[in-house]
N, C-alpha and C positions, 0 to 999 in steps of 0.2 A: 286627770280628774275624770271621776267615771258619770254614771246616770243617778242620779238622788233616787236614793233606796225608793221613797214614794212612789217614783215615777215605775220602777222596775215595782212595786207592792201594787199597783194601780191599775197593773196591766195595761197600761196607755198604747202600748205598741197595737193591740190590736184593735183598738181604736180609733187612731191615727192610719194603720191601713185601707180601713175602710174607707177613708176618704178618698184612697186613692183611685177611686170607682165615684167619683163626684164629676156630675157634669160641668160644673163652674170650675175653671182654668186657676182662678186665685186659689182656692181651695185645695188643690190638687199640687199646687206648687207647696203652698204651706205644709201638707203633709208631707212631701216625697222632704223639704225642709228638715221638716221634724223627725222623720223616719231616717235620716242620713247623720241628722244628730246622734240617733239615739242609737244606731249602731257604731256609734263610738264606743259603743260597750260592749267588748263580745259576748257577753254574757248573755245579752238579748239575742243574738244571731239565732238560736235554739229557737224562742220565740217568734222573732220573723217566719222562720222557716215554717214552723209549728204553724204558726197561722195563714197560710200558703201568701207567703208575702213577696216570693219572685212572682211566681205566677201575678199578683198584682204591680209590680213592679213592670213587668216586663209590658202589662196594659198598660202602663202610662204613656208610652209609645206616641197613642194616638191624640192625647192631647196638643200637641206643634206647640213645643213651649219651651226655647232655649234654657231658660235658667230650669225647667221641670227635668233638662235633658241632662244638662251638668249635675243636677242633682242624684240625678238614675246612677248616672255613671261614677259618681262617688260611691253611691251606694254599692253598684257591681262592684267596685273597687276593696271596699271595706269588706265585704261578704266574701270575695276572693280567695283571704285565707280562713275561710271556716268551711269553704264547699269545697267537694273537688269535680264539680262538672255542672253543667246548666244544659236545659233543653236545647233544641235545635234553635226555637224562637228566642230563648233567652239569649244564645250565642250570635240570633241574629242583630238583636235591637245592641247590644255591642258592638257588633260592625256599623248599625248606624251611627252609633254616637264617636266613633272611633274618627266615621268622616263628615261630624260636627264642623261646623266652621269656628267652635268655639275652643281657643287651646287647650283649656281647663278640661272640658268635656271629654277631649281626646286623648291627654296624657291619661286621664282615670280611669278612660277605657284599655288605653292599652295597658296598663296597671292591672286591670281584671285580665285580661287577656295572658299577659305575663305569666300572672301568679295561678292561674287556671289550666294554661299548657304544663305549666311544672308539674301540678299534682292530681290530671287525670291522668286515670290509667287508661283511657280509653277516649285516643285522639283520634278517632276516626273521621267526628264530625267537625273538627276544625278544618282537617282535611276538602273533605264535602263540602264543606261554607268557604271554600278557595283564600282560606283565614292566612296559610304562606303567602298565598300573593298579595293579601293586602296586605300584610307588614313588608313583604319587598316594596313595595309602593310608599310604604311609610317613612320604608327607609331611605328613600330618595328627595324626603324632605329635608327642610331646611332646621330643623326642629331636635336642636341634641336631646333633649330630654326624651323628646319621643322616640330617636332615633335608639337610645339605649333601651327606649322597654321594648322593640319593635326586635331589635336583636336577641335579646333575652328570652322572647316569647318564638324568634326562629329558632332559637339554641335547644328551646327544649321540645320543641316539634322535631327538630332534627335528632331525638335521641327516640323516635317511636321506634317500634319493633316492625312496623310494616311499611 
């Protein structure tokens, strides 16, 4: 099931952005909510983007909001396969949510991380963000699920040219 044409006719996407620049925690939760919804639809990724919605994503950071954090991390996760690369800061607040205490949090992130080593072309700064050693690290966890995207995201590190 996709986004109700309304919502995509409504342009709500960049509406619901905007919140995510709200000093109030509720609010910013409800959005990063609705924003992770509403990239269920690739369709809207254009318009995320369009409306510099990593770059507000990636500020949500600062609000210390577990369910805000699982949420980001869905989102990196769904946006995955429509990007092929994120800022050095985007690639960081992934490593934070990677060592979430929250499991949900951490498979989505290494799910963005996965599906992000496959199709940049330019792994330099996974590199630089010591992004190999924290999936060694991951992978010495207890954690199959995470243990597979941790190997898949070293698999495709391991095919750089440098």
């Amino acid at each position: 099931s996709g986004t109700h044409p309304i919502l995509i006719s409504a342009n709500v996407m960049e509406t619901v952005l905007l919140r995510l620049n709200h000093a109030e925690t509720a609010i910013k939760r409800e959005a990063i909510r609705a924003v992770s919804n509403l990239l269920s639809s690739t369709e809207l990724h254009a318009n995320f983007l369009r409306y510099d919605g990593l770059e507000s994503l990636i500020q949500l950071q600062t609000a210390s909001c577990e369910d805000c954090d699982c949420l980001a991390a869905l989102s990196f996760s769904k946006l995955s396969f429509s990007i092929s690369s994120l800022s050095d800061d985007g690639l960081r607040y992934v490593l934070t949510l990677i060592k979430s205490k929250e499991t949900i949090a951490r498979k989505y992130a290494a799910t963005a991380l996965r599906n992000l080593s496959a199709s940049s072309e330019e792994k330099d700064a996974f590199f630089k963000l010591g992004i190999p050693g924290l999936m060694t690290e991951v992978l010495s966890d207890k954690e199959k699920d995470l243990d597979v995207l941790a190997a898949a995201a070293l698999s495709s590190l391991s095919c750089s040219s440098r």
